[in-house]
C-alpha beads as a LAMMPS data file, in Angstrom:
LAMMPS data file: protein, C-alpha beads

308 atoms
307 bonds

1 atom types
1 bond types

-500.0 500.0 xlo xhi
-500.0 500.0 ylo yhi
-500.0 500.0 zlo zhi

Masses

1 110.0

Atoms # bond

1 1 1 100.696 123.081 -450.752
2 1 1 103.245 123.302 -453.513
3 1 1 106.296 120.857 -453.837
4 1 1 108.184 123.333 -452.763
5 1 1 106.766 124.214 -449.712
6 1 1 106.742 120.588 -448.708
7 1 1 110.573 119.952 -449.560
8 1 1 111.255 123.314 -447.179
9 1 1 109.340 122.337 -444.439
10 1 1 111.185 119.001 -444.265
11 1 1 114.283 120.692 -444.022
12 1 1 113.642 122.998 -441.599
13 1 1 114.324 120.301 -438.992
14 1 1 117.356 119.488 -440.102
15 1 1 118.784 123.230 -440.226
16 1 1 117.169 123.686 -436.296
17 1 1 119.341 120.449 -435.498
18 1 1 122.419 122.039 -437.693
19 1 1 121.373 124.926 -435.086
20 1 1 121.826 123.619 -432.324
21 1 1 124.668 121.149 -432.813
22 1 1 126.862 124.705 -433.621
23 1 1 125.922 126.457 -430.625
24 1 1 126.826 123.073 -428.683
25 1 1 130.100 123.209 -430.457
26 1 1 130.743 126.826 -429.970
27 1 1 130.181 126.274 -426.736
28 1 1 132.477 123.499 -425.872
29 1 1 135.271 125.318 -427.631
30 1 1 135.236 128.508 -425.079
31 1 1 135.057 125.933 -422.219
32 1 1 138.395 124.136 -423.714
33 1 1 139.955 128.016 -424.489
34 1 1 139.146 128.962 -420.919
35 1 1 140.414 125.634 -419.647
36 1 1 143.072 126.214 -421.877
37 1 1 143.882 129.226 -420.590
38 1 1 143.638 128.020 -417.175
39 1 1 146.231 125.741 -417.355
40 1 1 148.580 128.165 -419.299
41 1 1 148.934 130.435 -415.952
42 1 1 150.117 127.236 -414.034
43 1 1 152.047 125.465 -417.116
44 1 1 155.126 125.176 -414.838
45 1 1 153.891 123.393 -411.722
46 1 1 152.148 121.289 -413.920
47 1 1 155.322 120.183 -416.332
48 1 1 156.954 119.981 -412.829
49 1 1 154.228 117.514 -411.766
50 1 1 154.693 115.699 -414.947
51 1 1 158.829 115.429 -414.019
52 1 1 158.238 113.163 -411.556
53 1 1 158.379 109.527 -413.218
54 1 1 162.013 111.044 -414.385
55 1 1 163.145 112.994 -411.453
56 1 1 162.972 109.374 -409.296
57 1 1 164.623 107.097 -411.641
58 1 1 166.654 109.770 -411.714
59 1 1 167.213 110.290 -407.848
60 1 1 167.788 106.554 -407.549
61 1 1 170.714 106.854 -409.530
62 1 1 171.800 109.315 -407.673
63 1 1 171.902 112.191 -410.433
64 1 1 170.248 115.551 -410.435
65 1 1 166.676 116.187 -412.667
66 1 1 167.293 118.473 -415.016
67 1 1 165.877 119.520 -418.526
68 1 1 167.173 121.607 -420.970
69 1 1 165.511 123.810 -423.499
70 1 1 167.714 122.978 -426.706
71 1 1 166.090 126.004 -428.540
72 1 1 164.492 129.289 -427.902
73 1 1 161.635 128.638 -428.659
74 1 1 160.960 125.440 -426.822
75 1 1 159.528 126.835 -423.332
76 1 1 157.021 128.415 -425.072
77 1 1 155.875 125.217 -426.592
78 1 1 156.496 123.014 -423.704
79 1 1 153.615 125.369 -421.813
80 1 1 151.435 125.461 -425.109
81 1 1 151.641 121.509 -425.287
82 1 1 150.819 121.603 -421.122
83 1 1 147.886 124.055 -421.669
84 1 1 146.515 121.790 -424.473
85 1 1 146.479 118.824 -422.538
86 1 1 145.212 120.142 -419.138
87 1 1 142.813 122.634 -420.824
88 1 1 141.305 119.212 -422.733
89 1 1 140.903 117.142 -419.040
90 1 1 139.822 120.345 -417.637
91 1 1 136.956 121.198 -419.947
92 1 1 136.241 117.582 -421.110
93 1 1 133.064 117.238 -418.147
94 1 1 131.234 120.551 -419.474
95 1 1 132.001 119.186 -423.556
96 1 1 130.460 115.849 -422.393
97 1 1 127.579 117.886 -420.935
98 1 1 126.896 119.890 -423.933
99 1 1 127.251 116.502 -425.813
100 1 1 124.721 114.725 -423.662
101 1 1 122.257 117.893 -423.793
102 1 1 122.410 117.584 -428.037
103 1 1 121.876 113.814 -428.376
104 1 1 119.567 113.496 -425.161
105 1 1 116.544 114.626 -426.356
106 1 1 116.183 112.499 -429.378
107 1 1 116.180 109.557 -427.067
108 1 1 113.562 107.455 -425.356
109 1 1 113.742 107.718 -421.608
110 1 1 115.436 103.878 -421.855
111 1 1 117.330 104.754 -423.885
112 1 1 118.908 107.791 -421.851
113 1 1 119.574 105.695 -418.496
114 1 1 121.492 102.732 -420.797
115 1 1 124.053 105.935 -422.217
116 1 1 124.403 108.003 -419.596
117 1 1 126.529 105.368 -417.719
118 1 1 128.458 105.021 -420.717
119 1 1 129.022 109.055 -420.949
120 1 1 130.508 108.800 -417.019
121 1 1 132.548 105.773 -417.542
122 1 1 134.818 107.061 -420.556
123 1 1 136.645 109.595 -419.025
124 1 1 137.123 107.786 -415.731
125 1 1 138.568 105.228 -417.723
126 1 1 140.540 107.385 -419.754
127 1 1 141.827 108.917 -416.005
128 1 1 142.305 105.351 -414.942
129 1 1 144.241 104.542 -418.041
130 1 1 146.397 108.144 -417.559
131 1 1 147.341 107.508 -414.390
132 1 1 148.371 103.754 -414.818
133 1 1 150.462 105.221 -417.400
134 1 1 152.235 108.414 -415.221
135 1 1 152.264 105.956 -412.308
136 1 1 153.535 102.976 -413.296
137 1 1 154.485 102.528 -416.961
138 1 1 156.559 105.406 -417.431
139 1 1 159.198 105.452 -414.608
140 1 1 159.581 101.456 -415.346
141 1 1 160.748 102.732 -419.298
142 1 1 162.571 105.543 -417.968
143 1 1 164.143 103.191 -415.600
144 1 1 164.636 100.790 -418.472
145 1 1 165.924 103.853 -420.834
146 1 1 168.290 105.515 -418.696
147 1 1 170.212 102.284 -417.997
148 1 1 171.963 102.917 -421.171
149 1 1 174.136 105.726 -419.500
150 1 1 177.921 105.377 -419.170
151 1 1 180.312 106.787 -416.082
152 1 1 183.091 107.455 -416.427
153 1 1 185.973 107.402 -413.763
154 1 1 184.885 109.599 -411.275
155 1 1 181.217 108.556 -411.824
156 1 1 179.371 105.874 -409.863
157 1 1 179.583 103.052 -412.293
158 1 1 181.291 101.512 -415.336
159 1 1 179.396 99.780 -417.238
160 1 1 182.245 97.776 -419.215
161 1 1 185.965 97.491 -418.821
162 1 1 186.746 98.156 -422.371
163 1 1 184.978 101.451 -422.120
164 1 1 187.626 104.597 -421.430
165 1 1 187.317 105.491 -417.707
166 1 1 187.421 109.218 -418.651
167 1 1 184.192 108.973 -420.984
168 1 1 180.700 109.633 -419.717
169 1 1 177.995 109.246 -421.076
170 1 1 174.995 110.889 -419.168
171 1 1 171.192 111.980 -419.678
172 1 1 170.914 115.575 -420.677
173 1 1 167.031 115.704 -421.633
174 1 1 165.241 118.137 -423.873
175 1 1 162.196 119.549 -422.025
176 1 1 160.146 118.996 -425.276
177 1 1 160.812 115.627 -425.979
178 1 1 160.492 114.325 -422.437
179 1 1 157.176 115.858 -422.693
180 1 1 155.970 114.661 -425.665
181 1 1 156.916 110.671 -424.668
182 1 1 154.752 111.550 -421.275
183 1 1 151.918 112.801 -423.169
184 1 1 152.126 109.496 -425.556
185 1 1 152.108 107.579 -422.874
186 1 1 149.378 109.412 -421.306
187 1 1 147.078 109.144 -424.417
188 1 1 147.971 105.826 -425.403
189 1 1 146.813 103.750 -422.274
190 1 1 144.301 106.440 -421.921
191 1 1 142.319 105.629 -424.956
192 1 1 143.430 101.585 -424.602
193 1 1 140.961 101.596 -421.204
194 1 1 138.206 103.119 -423.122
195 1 1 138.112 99.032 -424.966
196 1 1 135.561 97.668 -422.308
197 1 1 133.481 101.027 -422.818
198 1 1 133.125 100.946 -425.963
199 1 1 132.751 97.309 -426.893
200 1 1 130.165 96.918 -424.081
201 1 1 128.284 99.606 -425.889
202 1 1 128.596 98.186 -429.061
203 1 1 127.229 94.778 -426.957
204 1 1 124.131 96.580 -426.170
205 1 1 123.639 98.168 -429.281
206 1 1 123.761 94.257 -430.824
207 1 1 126.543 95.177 -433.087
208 1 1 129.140 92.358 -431.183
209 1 1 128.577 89.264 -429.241
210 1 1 130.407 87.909 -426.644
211 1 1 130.517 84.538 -428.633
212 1 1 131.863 86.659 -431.764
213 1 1 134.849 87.992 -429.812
214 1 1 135.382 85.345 -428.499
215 1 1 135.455 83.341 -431.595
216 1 1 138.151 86.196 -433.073
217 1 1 140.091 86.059 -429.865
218 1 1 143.574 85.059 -431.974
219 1 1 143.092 87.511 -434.319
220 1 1 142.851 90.535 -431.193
221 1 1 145.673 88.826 -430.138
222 1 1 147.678 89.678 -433.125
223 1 1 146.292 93.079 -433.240
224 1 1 146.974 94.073 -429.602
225 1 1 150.616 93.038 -430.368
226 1 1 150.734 95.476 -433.418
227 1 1 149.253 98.265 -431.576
228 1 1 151.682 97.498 -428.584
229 1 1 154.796 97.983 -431.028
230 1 1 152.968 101.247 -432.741
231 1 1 151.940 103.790 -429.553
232 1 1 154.889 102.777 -427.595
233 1 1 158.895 103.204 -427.918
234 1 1 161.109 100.170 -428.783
235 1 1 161.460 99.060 -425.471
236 1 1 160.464 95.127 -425.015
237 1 1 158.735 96.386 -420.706
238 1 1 156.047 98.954 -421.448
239 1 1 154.963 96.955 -425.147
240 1 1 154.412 93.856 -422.338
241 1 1 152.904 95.971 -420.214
242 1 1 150.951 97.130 -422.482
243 1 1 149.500 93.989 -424.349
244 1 1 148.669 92.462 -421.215
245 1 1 146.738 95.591 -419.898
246 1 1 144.737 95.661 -423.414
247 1 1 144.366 92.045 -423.648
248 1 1 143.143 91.975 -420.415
249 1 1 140.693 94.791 -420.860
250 1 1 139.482 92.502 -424.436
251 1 1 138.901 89.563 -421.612
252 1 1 136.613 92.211 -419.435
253 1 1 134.876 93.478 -422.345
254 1 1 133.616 89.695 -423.227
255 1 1 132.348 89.558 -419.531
256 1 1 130.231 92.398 -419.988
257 1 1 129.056 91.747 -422.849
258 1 1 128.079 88.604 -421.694
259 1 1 126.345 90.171 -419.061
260 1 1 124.224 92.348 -420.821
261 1 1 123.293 89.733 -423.409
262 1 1 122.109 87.809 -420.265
263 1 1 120.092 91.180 -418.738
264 1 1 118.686 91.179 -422.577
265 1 1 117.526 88.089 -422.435
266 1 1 115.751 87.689 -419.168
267 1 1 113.955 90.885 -420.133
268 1 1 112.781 89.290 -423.064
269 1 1 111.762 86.050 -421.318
270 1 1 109.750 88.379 -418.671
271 1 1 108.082 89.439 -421.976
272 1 1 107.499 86.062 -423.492
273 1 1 109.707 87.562 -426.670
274 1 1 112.545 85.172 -426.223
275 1 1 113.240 82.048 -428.658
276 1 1 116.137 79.935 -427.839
277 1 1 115.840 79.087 -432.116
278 1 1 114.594 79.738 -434.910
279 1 1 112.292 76.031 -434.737
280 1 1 111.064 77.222 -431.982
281 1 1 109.366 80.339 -433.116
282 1 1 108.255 78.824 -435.582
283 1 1 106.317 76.370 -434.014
284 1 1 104.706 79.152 -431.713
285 1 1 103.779 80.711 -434.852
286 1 1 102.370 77.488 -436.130
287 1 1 100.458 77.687 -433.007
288 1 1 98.583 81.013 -433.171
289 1 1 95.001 81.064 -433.506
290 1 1 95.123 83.255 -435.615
291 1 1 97.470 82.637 -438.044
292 1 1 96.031 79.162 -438.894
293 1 1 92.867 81.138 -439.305
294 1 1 94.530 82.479 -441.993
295 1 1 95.890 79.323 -443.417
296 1 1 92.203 77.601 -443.815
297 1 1 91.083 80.436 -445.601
298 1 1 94.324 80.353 -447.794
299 1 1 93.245 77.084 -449.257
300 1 1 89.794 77.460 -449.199
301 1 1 90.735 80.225 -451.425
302 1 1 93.182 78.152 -453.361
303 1 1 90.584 75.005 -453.646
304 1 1 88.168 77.914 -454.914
305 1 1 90.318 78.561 -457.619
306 1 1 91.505 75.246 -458.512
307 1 1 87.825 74.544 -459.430
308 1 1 87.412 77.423 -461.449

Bonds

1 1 1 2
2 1 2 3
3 1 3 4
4 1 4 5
5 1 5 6
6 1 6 7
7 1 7 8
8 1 8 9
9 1 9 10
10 1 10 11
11 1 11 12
12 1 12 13
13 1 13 14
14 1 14 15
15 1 15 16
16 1 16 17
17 1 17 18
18 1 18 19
19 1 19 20
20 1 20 21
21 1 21 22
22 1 22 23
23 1 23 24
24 1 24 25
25 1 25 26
26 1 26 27
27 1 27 28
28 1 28 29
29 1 29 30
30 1 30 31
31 1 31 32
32 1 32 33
33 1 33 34
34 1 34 35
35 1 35 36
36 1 36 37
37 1 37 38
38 1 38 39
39 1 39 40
40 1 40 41
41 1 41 42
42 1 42 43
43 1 43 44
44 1 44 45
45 1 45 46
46 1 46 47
47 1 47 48
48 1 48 49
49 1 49 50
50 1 50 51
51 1 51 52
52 1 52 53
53 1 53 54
54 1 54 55
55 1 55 56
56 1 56 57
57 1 57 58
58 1 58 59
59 1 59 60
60 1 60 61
61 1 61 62
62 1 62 63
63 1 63 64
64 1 64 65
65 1 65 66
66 1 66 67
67 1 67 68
68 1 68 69
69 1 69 70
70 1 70 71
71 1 71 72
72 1 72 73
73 1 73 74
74 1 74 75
75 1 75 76
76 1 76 77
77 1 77 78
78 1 78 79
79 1 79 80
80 1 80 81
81 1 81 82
82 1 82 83
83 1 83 84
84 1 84 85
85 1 85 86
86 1 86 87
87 1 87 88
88 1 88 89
89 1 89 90
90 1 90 91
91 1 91 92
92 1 92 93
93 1 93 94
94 1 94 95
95 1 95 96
96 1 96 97
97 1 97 98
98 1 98 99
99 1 99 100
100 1 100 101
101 1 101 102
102 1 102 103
103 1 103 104
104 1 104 105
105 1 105 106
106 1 106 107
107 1 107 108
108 1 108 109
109 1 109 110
110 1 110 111
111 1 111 112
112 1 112 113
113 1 113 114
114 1 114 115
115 1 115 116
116 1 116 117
117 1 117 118
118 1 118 119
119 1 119 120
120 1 120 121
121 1 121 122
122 1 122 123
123 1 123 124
124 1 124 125
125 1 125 126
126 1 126 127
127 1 127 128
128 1 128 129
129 1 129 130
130 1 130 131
131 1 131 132
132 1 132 133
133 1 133 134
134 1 134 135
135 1 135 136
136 1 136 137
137 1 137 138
138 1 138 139
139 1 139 140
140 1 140 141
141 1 141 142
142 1 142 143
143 1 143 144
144 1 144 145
145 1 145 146
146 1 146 147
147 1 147 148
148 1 148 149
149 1 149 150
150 1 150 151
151 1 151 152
152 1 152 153
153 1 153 154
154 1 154 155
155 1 155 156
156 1 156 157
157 1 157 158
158 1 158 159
159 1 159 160
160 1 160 161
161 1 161 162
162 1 162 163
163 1 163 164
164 1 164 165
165 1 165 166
166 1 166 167
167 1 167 168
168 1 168 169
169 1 169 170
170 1 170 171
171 1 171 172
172 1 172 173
173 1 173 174
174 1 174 175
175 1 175 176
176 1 176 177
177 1 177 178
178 1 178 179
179 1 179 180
180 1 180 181
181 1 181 182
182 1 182 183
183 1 183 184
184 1 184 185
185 1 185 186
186 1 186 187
187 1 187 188
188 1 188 189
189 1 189 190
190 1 190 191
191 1 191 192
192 1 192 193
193 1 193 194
194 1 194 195
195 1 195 196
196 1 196 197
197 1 197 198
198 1 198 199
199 1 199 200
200 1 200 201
201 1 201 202
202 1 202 203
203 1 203 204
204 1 204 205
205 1 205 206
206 1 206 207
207 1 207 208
208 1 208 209
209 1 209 210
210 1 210 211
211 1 211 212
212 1 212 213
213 1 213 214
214 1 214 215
215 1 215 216
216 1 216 217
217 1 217 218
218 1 218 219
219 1 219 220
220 1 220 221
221 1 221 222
222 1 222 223
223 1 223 224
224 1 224 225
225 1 225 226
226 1 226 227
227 1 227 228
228 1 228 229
229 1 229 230
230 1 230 231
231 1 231 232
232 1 232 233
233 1 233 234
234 1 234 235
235 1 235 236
236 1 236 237
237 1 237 238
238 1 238 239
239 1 239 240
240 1 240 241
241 1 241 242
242 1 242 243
243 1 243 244
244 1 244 245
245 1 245 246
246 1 246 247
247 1 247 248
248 1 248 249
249 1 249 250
250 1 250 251
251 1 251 252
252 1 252 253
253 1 253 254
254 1 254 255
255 1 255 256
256 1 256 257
257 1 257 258
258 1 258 259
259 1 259 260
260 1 260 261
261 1 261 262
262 1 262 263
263 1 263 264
264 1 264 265
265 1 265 266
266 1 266 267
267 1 267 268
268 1 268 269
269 1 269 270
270 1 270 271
271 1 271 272
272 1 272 273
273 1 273 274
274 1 274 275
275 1 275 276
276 1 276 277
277 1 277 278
278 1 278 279
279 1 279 280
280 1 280 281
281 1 281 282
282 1 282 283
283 1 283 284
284 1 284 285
285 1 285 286
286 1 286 287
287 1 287 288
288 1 288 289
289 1 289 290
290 1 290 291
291 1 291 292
292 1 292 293
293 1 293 294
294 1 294 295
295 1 295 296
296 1 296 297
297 1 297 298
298 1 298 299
299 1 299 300
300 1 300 301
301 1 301 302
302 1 302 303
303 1 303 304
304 1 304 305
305 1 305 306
306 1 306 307
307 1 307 308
């Protein structure tokens, strides 16, 4: 067999893989266009769905919930932006499955029942996280955003005597925009609950510790804060809201990663594999049978050549 025969049988593997992992792709892209597509023929009752948070701060002011479109345009975009989001949480179960069906048969049959939990928790988090978000984050910063307004005179309120009683200043929301800060808040505490998954996975992959994130606690600290201030508006509620939800999620993830170290290591005791140091194994070692065999012979052999 010539060198070159042996260099293109080793990659034929890899293009069969290559293969594969396209029609797995092409495939979860015409589940997200039909899901897509889906969700374009109800775009409306789904933006009016996603009203709600507004419409009740709204309605316990006492004012009326409407949007306006402030360009042409802008309807068709609202409904593109609605399709891309519900086509995404539509499809996202048969794109997991074709994910799970490329990457599940190069594992051991262990290693398929400690992922597959991990596939099924993500987007329930995520879902979890989403409708934290719709449910309770964004009507208390829509709350906290529309108490800027100002009545005027024949309004319901005035917020300060020095303001003219004719003047009124009152919400008038673009359709776009009030989507788009829905959506970020949708995404943001979405991905924030996928924390435990992924650092429990990371846990049983030995990559963290529950003693290392624990020991780098502070530093979380400080970086929860940042990422508080980034994915949300400047409004003091939901960035609380937010760092204690993450911070609180970093606290669960160190439980379960504690936990799993623990399951680790009284499967390696049932094995006799576990060493609680390093003096310890090495005084099993020192133990074997064998391997002081292999010492006497070492310095007979040594003593051997000393002579020599």
């Amino acid at each position: 067999m010539t060198q070159g025969d042996e260099i293109e049988d080793s990659a034929a593997p890899l293009i069969e893989h290559l293969a594969e992992l396209r029609t797995r792709l092409i495939h979860s892209v015409v589940y997200f266009i039909i899901g897509m597509v889906i969700c374009f023929t109800v775009a409306t009752p789904i933006f009016n769905f996603l009203t709600a948070p507004l419409c009740q701060v709204l309605g316990e002011r006492g004012q009326d919930c409407d949007l306006i479109f402030i360009s042409p345009q802008e309807g068709f975009f609202v409904a593109i932006k609605v399709s891309l989001l519900g086509g995404l949480m539509l499809s996202f179960p048969f794109i997991a499955n074709q994910m799970w069906r490329f990457v599940a048969p190069g594992l051991y049959k262990s290693e398929k029942g400690a992922f597959l939990p991990f596939l099924v928790a993500s987007p329930f988090m995520f879902i979890l996280g989403a409708s934290f978000a719709f449910y309770v984050v964004t009507p208390l910063a829509y709350d906290f955003f529309l108490g800027f307004q100002q009545f005027g005179a024949e309004g319901e309120a005035v917020v300060d005597e020095d303001v003219v009683q004719g003047l009124s200043v009152v919400f008038q929301g673009s359709a776009q925009e009030y989507l788009n800060l829905t959506i970020k808040f949708i995404v943001a505490f979405g991905l924030c609950f996928q924390l435990p998954v992924l650092l429990t996975l990371m846990g049983k992959a030995g990559l963290v510790s529950a003693e290392g994130l624990g020991g780098v606690r502070k530093y979380a600290v400080v970086a929860i804060l940042v990422l508080a201030a980034l994915v949300t508006p400047p409004d003091v509620i939901t960035q609380v809201i937010l760092f204690v939800v993450v911070y609180g999620l970093y606290e669960v993830s160190i439980f379960l990663v504690r936990r799993v170290e623990k399951k680790r290591e009284k499967d390696l005791r049932a094995q006799g594999l576990w060493f609680e140091d390093d003096e310890e194994a090495e005084d099993l070692a020192d133990d074997d049978p064998l391997k002081s065999e292999f010492d006497e012979q070492d310095e007979d052999d040594q003593g051997k050549a000393d002579r020599t």
